[in-house]
N, C-alpha and C positions, 0 to 999 in steps of 0.2 A: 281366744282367737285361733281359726286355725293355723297348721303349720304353712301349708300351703295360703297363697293371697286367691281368693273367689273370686274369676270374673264370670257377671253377668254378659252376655254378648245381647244385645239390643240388634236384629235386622243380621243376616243372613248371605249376603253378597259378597262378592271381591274380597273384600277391604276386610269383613267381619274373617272370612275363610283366611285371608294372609296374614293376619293379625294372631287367630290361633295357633293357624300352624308355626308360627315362629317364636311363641311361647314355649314349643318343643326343643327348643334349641337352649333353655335356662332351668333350672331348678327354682322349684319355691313358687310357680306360677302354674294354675290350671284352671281351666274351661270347664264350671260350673256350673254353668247352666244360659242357656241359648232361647230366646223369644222372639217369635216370628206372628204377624197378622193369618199365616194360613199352619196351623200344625203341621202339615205333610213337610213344611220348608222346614220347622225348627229338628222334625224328627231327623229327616235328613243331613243338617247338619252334624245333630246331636252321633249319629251313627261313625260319622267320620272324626270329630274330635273330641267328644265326649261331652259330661254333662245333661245336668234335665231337658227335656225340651218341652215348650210351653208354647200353647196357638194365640197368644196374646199380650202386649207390652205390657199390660196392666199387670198376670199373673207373673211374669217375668221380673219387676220392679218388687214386688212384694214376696218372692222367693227369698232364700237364704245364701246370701253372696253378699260380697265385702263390696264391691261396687260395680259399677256400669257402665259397660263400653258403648258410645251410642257410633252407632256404623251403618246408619242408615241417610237417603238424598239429604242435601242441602236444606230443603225446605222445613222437616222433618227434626232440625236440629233441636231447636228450640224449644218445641213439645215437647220431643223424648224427654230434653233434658228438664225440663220443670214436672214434668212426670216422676221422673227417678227420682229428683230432690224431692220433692212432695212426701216421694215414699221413704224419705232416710238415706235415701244410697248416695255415696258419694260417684262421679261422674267423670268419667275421659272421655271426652266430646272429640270426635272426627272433625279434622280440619276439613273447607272453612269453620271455624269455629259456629259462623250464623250465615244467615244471608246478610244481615246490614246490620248495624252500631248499636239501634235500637235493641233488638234480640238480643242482642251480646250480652248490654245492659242491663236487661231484667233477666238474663241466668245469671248474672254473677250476682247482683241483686238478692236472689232465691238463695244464694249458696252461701249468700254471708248472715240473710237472715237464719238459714237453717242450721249455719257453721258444721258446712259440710265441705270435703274438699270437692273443687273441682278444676278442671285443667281441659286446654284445649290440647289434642291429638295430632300437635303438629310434630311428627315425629324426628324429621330431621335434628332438632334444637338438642336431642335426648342421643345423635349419634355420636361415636368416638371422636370422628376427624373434626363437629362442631365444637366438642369440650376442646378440641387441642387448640383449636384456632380462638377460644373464647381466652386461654390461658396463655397464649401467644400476645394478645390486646392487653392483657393484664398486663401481661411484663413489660408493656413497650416496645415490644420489637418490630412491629409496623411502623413508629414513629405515628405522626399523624395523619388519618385517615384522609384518601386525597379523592378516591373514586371505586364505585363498586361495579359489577357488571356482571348481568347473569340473564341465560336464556332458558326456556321452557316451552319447549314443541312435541307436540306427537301430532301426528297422522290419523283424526278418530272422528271419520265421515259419516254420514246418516248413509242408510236406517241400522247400522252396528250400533251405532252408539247414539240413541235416541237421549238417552236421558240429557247429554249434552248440549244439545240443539233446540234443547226444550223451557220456554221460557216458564210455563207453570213448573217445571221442575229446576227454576235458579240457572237454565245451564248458561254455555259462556266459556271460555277460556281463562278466562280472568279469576275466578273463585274454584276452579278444576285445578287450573295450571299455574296461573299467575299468583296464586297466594304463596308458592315456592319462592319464586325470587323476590318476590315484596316483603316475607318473613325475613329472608336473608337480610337484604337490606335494612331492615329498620333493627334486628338484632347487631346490627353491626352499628349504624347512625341513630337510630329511634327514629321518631315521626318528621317528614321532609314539611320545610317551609314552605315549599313552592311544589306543584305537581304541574306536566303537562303530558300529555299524551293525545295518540292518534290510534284510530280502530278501525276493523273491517268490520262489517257485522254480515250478518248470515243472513239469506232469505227467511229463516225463522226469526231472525230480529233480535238477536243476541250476539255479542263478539265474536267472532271468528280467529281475529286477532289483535293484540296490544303492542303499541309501544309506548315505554312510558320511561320518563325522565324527573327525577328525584333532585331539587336541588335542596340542600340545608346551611342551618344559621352559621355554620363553621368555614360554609366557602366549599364544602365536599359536594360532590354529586353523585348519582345512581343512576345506571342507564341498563334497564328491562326489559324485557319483550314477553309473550307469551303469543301459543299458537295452537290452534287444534287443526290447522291446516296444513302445515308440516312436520314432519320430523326434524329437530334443531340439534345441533352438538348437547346441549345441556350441560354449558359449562361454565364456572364462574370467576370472576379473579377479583381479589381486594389489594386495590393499590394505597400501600403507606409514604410517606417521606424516607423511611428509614428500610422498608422491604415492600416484596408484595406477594402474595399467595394466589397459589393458582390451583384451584378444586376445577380433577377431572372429569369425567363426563361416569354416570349421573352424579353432579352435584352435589344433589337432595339426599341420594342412596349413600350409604356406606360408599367411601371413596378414596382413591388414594388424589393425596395431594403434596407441593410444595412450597417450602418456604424460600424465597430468591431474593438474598438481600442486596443492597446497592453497588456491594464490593464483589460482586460476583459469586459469595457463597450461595450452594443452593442444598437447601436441608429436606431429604424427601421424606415423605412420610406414605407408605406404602400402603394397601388396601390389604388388611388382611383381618377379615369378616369370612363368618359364615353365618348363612341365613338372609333373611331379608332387612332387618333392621327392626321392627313395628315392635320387636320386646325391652328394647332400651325405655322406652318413654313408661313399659308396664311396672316393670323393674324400678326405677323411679318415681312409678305412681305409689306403691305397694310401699314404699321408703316412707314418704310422704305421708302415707295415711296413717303408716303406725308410729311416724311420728308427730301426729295431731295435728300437723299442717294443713292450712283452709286452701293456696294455692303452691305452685312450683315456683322458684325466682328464674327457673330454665325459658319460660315462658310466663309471666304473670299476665293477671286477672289486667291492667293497664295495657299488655305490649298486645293481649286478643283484641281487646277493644278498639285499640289506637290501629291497629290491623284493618278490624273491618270498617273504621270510618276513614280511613285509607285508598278503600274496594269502593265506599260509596261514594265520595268524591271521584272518583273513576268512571263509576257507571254513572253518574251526575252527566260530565264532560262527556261521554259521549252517547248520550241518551238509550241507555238501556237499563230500560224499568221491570219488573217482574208481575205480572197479571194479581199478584195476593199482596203485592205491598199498598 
């Protein structure tokens, strides 16, 4: 094995470009090789963060790399990834993990008949300030979980941002933005008993915005929103009996936060990151793989699934379907 962990990068945008470049910010992790549908994108890529570059996902899956970032739309998930497993490679799927339950199910399916790993790309789960606050609920210093609460806005109007607006391409607030605070939520409570929620949808005929309300069998609730129509604080707080945390604005990003228990102590915990975050989950994938691990317990093969039939109940409630489901 090499010394270095191989990633394959699958798709060429955004996400795939911040995702390498912040591989630069760790040792032991490099950008192996890059597969794009048209060559001139993968070249391009390949010029700016290295690696082969390949005019197709097929020669890209069957290259020589330890696994496969898939960093391509929503719809796209699913293939890629039955694609890569088919080929051997193990898989870090971009959140959403799928567009709906179904999907989910037949990549995890593939990955345990292939006994390969694979993990959803929800990156926040893999930041500092989320290990602190998971090891925070270990120790009981929330007391019992009373209420969570977290928002997710940006400002991301047509024709900038088509692919969002676009229901052959999944878009929506809800699987862009809202898979933030509904991750949170359910890694803190797991899957809510009760859902309700209310939405705007867009003349394209997809959410514009969410609000949703989380109740569970413990008496706790969760109160969400998600928006592509404003800009929101992005901020969350977990209220316990015994304390309660308040993660500042981005939430989801590396973040300083505090612990504020009932006696008035308040325990800061400061932001002190560099980079953007996206090489914590690579770094834990790279862990995982060499140590023969099929999924992450950061996020398991159960907490994507239970996710995205979470998203479908959602888009159930308030009638937004996608043209390919």
């Amino acid at each position: 094995m090499s010394e270095n962990f191989r990633w394959g990068i699958l798709g060429t945008g955004g996400i795939a470009r911040a995702f390498a470049k912040d591989l630069t910010f760790t040792s032991g992790q490099q950008v192996s090789a890059v597969g794009s549908r048209l060559l001139d994108k993968a070249v391009d890529f390949s010029k700016e963060h290295g690696g082969s570059a390949y005019g197709s996902y097929e020669e890209l899956v069957a290259s020589d790399v330890d696994a496969i970032y898939i960093a391509t739309p929503h719809p796209m998930h699913e293939p890629n990834t039955l694609l890569a497993l088919n080929a051997g490679k193990a898989v870090l799927c971009e959140k959403p993990f799928a567009v709906n339950a179904a999907q989910s199910a037949r990549m995890i399916a593939l990955a345990k008949q292939k006994e390969l790993l694979l993990v959803e790309a929800m990156w926040s789960r893999f930041l500092p300030h989320y290990r602190v606050i998971r090891q925070l609920l270990v120790d009981g210093e929330l007391g019992e979980i009373i209420s969570i609460s977290a928002d997710h806005g940006q400002f991301l109007p047509l024709p900038k941002h088509y692919r969002l607006h676009a229901p052959e391409l999944a878009g929506g607030a809800l699987l862009d933005l809202g898979v933030y605070p509904i991750s949170l939520a359910h890694f803190i409570l797991g899957k809510p008993s009760e859902i309700q929620v209310t939405a705007e949808l867009t003349d394209t005929g997809v959410d514009g915005h969410c609000s949703i309300f989380f109740d569970y069998p413990s008496g706790a609730v969760a109160n969400l929103s998600c928006t592509m129509l404003v800009k929101t604080p992005c901020v969350a707080e977990i209220i316990g009996s015994k304390a309660r945390i308040e993660i500042d604005s981005t939430f989801y990003n590396p973040a300083s936060m505090r612990l504020i228990k009932t006696n008035g102590e308040v325990i800061e915990y400061p932001r002190n990151y560099e980079g953007h975050g996206l090489r914590e989950q690579a770094i834990e994938f790279a862990r995982l793989y060499r140590a023969g691990a099929k999924e992450s317990d950061l996020i398991t093969h159960q907490d994507s699934k239970e996710i995205m039939e979470i998203m479908d109940q959602i888009r159930n409630e308030i009638g937004v379907k996608y043209p390919f489901e």
